[in-house]
Backbone as CSV, one residue per row, in Angstrom:
resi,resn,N_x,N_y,N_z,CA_x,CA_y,CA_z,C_x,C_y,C_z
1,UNK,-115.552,-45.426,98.495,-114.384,-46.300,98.507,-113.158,-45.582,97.955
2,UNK,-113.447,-44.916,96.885,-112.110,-43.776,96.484,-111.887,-43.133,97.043
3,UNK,-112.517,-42.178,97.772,-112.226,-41.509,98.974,-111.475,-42.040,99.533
4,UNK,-111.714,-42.705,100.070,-111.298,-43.502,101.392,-109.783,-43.956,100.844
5,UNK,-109.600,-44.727,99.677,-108.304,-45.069,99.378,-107.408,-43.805,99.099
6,UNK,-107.800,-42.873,98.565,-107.293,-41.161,98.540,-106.827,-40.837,99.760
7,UNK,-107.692,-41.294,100.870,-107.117,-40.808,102.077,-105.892,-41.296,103.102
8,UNK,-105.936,-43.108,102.757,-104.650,-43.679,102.920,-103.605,-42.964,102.283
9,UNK,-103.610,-42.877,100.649,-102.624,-42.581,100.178,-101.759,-41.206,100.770
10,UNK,-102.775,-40.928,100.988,-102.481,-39.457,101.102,-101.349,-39.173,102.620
11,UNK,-102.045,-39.882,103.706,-101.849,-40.245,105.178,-100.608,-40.827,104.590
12,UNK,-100.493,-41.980,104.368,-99.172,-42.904,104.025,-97.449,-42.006,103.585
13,UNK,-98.205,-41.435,102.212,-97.268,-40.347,101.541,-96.418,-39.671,102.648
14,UNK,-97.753,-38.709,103.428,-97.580,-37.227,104.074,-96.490,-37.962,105.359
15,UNK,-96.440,-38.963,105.677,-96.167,-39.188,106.765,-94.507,-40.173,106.958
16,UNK,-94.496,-40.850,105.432,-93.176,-41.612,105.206,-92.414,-40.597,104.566
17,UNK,-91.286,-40.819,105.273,-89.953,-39.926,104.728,-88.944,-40.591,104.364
18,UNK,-88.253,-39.776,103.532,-86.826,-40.862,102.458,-86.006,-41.082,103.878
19,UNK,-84.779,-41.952,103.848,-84.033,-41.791,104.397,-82.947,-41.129,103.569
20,UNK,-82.139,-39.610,104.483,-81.123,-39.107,103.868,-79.852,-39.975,104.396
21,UNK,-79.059,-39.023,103.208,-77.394,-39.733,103.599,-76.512,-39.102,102.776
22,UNK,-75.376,-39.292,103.005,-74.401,-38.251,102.952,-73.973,-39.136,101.472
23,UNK,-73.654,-38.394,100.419,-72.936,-39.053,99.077,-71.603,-38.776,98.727
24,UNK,-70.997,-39.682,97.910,-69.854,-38.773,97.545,-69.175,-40.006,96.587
25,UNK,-68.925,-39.987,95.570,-67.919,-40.444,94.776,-66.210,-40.420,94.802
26,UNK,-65.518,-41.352,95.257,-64.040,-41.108,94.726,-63.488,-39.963,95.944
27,UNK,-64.091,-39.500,97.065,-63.586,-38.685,97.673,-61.896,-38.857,98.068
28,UNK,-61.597,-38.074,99.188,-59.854,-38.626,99.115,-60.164,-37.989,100.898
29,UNK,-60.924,-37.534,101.348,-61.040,-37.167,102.994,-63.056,-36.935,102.784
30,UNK,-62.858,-37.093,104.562,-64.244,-36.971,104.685,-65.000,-35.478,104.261
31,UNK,-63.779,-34.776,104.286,-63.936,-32.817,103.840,-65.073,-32.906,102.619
32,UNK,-64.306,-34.049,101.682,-64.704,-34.154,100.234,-66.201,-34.951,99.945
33,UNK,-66.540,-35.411,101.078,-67.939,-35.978,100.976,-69.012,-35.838,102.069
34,UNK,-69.582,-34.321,101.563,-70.601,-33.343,102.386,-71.685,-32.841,102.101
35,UNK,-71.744,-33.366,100.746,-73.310,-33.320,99.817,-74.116,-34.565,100.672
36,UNK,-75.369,-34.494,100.267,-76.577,-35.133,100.879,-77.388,-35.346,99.933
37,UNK,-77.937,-36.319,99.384,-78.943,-37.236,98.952,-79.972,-37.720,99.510
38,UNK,-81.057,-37.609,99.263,-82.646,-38.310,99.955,-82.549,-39.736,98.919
39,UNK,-82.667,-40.875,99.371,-82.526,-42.016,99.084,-83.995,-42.767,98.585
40,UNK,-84.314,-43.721,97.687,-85.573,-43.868,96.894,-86.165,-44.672,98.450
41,UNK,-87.161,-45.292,97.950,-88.260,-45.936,99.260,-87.408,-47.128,99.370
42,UNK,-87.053,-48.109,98.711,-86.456,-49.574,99.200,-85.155,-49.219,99.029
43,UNK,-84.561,-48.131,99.496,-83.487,-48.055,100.283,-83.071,-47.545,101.626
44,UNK,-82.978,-48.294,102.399,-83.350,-48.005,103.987,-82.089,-47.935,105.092
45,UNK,-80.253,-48.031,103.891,-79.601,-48.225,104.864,-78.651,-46.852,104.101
46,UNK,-77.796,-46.271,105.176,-76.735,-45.194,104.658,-75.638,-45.786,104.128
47,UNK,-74.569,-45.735,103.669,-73.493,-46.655,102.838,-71.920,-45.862,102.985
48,UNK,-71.118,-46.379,103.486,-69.604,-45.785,103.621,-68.752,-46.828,102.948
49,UNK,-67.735,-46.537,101.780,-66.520,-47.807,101.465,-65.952,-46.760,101.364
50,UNK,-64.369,-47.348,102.041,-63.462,-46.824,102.140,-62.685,-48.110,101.322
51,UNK,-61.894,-47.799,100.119,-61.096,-48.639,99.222,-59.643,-47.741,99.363
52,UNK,-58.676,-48.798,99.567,-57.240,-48.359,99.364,-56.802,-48.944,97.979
53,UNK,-56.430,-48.011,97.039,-56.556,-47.841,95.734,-54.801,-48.588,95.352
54,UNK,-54.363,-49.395,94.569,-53.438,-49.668,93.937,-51.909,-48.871,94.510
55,UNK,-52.399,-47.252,94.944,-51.195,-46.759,94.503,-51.218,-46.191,95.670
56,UNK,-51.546,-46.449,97.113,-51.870,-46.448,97.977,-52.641,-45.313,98.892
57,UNK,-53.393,-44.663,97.724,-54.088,-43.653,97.996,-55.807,-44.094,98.890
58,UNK,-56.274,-43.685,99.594,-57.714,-43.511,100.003,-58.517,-43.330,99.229
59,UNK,-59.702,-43.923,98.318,-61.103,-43.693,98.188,-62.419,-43.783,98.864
60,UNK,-63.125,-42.548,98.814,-64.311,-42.667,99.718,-65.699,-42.619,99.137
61,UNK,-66.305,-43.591,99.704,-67.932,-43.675,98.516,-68.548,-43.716,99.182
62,UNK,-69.729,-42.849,99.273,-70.536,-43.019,100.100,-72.012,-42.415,99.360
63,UNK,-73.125,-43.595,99.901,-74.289,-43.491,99.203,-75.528,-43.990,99.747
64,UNK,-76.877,-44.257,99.290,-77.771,-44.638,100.020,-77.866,-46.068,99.670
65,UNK,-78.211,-47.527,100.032,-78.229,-48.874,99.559,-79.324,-49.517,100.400
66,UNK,-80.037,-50.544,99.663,-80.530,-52.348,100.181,-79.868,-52.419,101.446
67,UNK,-81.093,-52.560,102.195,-80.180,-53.429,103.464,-79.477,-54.342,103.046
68,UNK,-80.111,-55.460,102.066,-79.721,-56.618,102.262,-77.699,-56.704,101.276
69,UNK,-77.737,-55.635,100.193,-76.816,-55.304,99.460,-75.774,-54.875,100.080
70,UNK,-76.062,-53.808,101.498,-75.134,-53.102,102.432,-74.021,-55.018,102.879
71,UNK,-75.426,-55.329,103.717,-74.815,-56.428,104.558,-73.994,-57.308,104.245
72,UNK,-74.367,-57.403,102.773,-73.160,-58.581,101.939,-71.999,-57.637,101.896
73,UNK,-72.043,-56.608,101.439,-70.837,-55.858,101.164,-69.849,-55.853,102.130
74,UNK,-70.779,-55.442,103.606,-69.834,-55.334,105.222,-69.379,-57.044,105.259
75,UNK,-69.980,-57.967,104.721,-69.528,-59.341,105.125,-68.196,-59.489,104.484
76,UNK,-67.891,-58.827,103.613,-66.376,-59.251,102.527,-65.580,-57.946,103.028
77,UNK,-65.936,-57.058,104.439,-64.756,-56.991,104.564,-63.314,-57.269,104.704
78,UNK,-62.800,-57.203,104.264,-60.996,-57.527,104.329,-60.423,-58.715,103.922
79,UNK,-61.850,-58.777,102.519,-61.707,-60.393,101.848,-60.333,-60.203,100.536
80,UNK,-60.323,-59.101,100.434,-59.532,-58.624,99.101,-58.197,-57.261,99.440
81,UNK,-57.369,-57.584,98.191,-56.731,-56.024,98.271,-56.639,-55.583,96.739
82,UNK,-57.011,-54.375,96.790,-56.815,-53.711,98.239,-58.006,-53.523,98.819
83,UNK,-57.728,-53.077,100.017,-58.899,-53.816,100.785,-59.992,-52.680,100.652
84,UNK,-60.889,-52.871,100.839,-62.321,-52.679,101.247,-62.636,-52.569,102.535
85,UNK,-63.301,-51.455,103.466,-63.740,-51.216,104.370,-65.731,-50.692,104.098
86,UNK,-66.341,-51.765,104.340,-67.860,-51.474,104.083,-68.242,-50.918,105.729
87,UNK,-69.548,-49.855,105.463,-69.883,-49.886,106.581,-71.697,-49.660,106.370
88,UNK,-72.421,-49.955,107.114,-73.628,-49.333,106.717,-74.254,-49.121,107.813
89,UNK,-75.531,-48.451,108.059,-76.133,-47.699,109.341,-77.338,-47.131,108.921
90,UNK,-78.351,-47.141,109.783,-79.706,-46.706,109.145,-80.121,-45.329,110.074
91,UNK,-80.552,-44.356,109.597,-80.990,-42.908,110.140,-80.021,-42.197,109.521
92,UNK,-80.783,-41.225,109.752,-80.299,-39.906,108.552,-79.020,-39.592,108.554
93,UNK,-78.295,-39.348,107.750,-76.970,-38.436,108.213,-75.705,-39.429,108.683
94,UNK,-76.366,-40.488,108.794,-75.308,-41.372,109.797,-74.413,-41.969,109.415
95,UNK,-73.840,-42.385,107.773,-72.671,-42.228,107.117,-71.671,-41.116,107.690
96,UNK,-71.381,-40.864,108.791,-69.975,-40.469,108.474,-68.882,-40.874,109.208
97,UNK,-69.048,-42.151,109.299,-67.528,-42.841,109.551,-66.714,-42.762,108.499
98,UNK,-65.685,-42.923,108.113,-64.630,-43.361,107.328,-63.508,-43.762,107.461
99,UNK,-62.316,-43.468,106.988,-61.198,-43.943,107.025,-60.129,-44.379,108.238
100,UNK,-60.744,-42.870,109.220,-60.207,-43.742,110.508,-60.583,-44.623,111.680
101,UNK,-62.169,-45.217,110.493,-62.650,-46.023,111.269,-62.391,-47.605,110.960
102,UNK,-61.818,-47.184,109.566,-61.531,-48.225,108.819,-60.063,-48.989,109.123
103,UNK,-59.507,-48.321,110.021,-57.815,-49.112,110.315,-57.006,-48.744,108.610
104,UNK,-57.127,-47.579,108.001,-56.417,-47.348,106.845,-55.232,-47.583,106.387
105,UNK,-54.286,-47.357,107.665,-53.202,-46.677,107.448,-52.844,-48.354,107.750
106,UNK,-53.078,-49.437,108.165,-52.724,-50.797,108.862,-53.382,-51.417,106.988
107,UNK,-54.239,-50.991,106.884,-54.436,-51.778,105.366,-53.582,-51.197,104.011
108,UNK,-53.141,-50.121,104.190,-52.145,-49.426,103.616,-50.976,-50.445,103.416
109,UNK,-50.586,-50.636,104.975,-49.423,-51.519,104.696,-49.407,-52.794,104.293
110,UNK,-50.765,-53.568,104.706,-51.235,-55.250,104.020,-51.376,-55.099,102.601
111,UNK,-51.789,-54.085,102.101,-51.778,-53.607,100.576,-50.726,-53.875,99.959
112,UNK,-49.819,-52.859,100.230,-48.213,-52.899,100.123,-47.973,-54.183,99.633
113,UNK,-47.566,-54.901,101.048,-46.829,-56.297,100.970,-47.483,-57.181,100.024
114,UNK,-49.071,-57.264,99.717,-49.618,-57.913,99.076,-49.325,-57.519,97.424
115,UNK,-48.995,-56.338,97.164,-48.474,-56.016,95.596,-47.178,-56.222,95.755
116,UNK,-46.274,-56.259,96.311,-44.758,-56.676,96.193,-45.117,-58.394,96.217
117,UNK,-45.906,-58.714,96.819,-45.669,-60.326,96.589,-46.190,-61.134,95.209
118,UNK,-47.502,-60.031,94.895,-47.864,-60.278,93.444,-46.399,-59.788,92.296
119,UNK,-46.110,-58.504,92.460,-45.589,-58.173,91.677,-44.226,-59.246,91.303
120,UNK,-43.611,-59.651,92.421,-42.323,-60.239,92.383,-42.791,-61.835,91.925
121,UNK,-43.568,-62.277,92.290,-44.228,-63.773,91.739,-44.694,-63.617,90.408
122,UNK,-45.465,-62.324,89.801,-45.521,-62.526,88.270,-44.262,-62.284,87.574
123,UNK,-43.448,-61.509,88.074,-41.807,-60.887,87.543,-41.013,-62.671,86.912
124,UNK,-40.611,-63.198,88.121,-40.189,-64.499,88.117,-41.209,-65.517,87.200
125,UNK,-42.359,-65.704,87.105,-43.085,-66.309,86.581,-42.720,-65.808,85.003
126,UNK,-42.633,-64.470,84.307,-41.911,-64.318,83.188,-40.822,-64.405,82.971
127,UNK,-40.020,-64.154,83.888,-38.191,-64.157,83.691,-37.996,-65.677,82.912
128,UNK,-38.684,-67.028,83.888,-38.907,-68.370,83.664,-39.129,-69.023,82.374
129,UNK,-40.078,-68.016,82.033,-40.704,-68.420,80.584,-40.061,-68.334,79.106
């Protein structure tokens, strides 16, 4: 019977492979995120966010994730600013969409207008006070 369970394990192991994917923290172009990561067992999807940062710069993150964690994330696209561009995809390597898949340069400018409208509504909201 040990045998035998030795030999599943063994079969099972030899035969399941991580899924890879491309990583990268804080990048600023896709140049900058070209390292590769093998991803643990209950992570089965590749991971791309593209965040337009305050000051209207590009961030790029990219990592291995939960299906189920990816999918919520892609659901709140373009719920916030600045905005968020989620993407996720399963097989190796297959993170590398980014920014100009993301409509950047169009959330760039919704960014914008959205901090001039904060900024000028808290301005007045103190002037008031």
């Amino acid at each position: 019977m040990f045998v035998n369970l030795c030999k599943v394990f063994l079969f099972v192991f030899h035969f399941t492979k991580a899924l890879e994917c491309y990583r990268c923290d804080n990048g600023k172009t896709e140049a900058d995120c070209q390292q590769t990561t093998l991803c643990s067992i209950d992570q089965n999807m590749c991971y791309t966010e593209v965040r337009n940062t305050w000051d209207g710069e590009v961030s790029i993150m990219k990592s291995c994730y939960q299906d189920l964690a990816c999918q919520t994330l892609v659901s709140q696209n373009g719920h916030n600013c600045p905005n968020v561009c989620a993407i996720c995809c399963s097989g190796d390597l297959c993170n590398t969409r980014g920014p100009e898949f993301c409509s950047c340069e169009i959330r760039k400018f919704k960014c914008l207008l959205y901090r001039l409208a904060f900024c000028c509504g808290f301005l007045s909201l103190r002037i008031f006070k």
